[in-house]
C-alpha positions as CSV (number, residue, x, y, z in Angstrom):
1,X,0.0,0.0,0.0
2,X,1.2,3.3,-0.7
3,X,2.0,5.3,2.3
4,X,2.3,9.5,2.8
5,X,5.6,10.5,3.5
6,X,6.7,11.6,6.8
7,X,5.8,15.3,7.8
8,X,7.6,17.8,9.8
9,X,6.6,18.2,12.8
10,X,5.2,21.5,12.2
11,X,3.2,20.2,9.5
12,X,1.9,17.1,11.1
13,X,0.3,19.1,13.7
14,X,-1.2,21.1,11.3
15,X,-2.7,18.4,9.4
16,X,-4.5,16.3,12.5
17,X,-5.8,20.2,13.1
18,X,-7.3,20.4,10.1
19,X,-8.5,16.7,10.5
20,X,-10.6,17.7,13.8
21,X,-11.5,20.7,12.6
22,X,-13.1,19.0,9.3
23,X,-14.8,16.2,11.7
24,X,-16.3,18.9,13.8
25,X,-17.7,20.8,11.0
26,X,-19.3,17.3,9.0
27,X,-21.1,16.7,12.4
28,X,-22.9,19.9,12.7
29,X,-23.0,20.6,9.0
30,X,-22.9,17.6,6.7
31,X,-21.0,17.2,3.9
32,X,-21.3,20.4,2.4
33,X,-19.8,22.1,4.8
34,X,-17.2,25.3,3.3
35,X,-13.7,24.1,3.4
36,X,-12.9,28.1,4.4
37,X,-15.0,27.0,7.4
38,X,-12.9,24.3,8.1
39,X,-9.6,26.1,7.7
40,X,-11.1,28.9,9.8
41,X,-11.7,26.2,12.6
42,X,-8.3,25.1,12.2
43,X,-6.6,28.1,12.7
44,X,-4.7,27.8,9.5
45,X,-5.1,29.5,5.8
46,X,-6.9,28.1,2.7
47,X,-3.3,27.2,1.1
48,X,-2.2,25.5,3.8
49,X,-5.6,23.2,4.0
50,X,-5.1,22.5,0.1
51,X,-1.6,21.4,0.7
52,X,-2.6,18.9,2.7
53,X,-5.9,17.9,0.9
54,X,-6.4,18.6,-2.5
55,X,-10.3,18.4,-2.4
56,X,-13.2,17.6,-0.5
57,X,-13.1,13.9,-1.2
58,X,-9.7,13.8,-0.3
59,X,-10.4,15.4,2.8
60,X,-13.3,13.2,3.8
61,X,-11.4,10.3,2.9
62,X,-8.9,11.3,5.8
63,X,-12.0,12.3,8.2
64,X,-13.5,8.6,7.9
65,X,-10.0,7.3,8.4
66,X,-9.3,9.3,12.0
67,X,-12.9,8.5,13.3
68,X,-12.7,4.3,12.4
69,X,-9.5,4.6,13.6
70,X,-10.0,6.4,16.9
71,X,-13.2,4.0,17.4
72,X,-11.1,0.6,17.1
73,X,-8.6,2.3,19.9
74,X,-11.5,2.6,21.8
75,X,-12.5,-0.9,21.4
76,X,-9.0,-2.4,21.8
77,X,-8.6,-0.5,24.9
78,X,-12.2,-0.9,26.3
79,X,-11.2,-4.8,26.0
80,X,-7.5,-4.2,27.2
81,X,-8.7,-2.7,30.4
82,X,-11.7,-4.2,31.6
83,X,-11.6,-7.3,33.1
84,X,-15.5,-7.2,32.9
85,X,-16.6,-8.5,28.9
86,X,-19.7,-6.9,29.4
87,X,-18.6,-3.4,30.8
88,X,-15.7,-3.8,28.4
89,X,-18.8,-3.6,25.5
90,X,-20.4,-1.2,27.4
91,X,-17.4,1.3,27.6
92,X,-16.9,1.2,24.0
93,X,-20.7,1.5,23.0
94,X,-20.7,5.1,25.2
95,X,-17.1,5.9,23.6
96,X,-18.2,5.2,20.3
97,X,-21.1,7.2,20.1
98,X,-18.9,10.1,21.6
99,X,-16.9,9.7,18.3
100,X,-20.3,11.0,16.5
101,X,-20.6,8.1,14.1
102,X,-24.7,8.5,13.5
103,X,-23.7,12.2,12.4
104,X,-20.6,10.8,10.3
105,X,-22.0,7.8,8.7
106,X,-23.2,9.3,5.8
107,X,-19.7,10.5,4.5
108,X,-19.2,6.7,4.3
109,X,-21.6,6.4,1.6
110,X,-21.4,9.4,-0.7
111,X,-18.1,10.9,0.1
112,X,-15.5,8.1,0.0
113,X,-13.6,5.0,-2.0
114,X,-14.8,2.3,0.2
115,X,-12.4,-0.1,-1.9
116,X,-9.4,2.4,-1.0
117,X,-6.9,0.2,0.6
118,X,-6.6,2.3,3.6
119,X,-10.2,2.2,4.1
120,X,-10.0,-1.3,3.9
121,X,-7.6,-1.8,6.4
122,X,-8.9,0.4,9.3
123,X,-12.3,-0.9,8.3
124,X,-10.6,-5.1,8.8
125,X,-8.9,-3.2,12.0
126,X,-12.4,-1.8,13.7
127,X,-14.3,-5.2,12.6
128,X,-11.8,-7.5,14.1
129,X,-12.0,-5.0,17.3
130,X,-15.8,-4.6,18.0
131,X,-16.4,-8.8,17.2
132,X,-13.6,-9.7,19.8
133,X,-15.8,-7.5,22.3
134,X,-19.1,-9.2,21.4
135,X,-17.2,-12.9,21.5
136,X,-16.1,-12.4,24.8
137,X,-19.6,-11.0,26.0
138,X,-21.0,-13.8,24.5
139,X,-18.1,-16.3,25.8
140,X,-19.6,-15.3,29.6
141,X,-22.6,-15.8,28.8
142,X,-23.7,-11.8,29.5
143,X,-24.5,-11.1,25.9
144,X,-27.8,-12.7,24.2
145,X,-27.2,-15.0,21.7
146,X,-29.1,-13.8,18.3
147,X,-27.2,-10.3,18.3
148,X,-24.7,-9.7,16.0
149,X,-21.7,-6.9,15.0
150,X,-24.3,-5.2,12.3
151,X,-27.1,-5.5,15.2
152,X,-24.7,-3.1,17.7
153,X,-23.4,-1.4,14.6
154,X,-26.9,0.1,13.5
155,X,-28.3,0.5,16.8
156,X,-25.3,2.7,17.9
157,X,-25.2,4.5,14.4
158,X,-29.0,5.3,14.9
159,X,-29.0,6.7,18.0
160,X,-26.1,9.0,17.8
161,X,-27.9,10.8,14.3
162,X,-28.8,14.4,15.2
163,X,-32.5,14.9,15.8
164,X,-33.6,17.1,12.3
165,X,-33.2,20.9,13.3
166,X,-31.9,20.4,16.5
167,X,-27.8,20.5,15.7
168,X,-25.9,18.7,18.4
169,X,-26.9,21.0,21.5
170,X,-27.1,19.0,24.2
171,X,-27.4,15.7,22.7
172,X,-25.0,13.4,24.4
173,X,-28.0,13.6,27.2
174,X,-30.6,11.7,25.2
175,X,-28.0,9.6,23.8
176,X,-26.1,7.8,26.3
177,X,-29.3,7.3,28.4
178,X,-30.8,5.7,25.4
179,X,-27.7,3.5,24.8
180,X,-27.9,2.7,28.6
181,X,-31.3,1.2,27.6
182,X,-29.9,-0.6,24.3
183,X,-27.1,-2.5,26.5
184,X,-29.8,-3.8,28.9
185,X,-31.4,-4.7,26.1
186,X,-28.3,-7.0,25.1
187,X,-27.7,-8.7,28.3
188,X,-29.1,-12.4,28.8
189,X,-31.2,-13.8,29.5
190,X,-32.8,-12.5,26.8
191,X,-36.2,-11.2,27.7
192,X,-38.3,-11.8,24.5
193,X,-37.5,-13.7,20.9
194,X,-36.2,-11.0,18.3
195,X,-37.8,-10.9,14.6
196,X,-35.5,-11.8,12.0
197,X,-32.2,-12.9,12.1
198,X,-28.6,-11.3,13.6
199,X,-27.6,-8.6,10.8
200,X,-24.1,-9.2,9.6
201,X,-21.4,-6.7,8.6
202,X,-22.3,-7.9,5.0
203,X,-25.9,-7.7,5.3
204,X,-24.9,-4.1,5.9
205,X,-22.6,-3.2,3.0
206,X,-25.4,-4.8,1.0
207,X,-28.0,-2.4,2.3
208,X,-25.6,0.5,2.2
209,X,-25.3,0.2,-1.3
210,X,-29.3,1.1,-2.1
211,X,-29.4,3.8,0.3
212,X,-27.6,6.7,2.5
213,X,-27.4,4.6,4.9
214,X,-23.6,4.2,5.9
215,X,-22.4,2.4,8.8
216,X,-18.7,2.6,10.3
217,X,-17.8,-0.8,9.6
């Protein structure tokens, strides 16, 4: 795979600037948010956002790459850490949703290259992550059996997407009391029979592909 070439120092920091900056902006604006926004945000000039990034694509691309990224350190340490499977899937649940994925998700399936081999590999990297959570839930027997990675994938992409017209004021309160209510939901003994079957990651990319509906993984 072809790699960037090391950056100053100086630059580097500039880049991952311009990085966040771009990820805050996508959340409360979308996709069409102005680049000069973005560079604004960042504290640096137009020419020096366009010598990082040469376009908005390219820019996204890099956005989807820092949030998967940041979400399978999340994972990795949520299992590292825990010694609890279930709180272990819990920590990362809440952490994920931090990362803003509901708001994000979209970029994943207008703005990118899903077959770029760098999304590829964070994507293998996040995957491998969040199902070594769920197997060890399931391995102690705290997680229900008929849930699967797409299951926690869409419920966690669907409760962190904006309310329409409300922004992100104030949301983390609804959501992480709603997740509170999804992860009970998980735990076995299962309290009722679910319809249908366990989504898989597949079953995902599948349905991804029809709509705007874009999931993280």
């Amino acid at each position: 795979m072809d790699r960037q070439p090391r950056l100053r120092a100086d630059a580097l920091r500039n880049r991952e600037r311009i990085v966040a900056a771009a990820r805050e902006a996508l959340v409360e604006h979308g996709a069409e948010t102005s680049l000069d926004e973005i560079a604004r945000r960042a504290g640096v000039g137009n020419a020096t956002l366009y010598r990082h990034f040469a376009d908005r694509r390219e820019l996204i691309h890099h956005v989807t790459l820092s949030v998967m990224a940041r979400i399978a350190d999340r994972a990795e340490a949520a299992q590292a850490e825990e010694p609890d499977a279930f709180q272990a899937l819990r920590r990362f649940v809440h952490a994920a949703a931090d990362e803003r994925i509901g708001a994000l998700c979209p970029l994943l399936a207008e703005g990118i290259d899903k077959g770029h081999p760098e999304q590829i590999e964070v994507r293998d990297r996040l995957e491998s992550a969040v199902e070594a959570l769920l197997s060890a839930a399931r391995a102690t027997g705290q997680l229900r059996g008929d849930v699967a990675i797409g299951d926690l994938m869409v419920a966690i992409t669907q409760l962190t997407r904006p309310l329409p017209d409300t922004g992100c004021v104030n949301f983390d309160r609804f959501v992480h009391r709603h997740l509170q209510l999804l992860l009970d939901g998980l735990m076995a003994p299962a309290r009722s029979e679910l319809p249908g079957t366990a989504a898989t990651l597949d079953d995902l990319r599948r349905a991804s592909r029809s709509t705007a509906c874009g999931t993280p993984v």
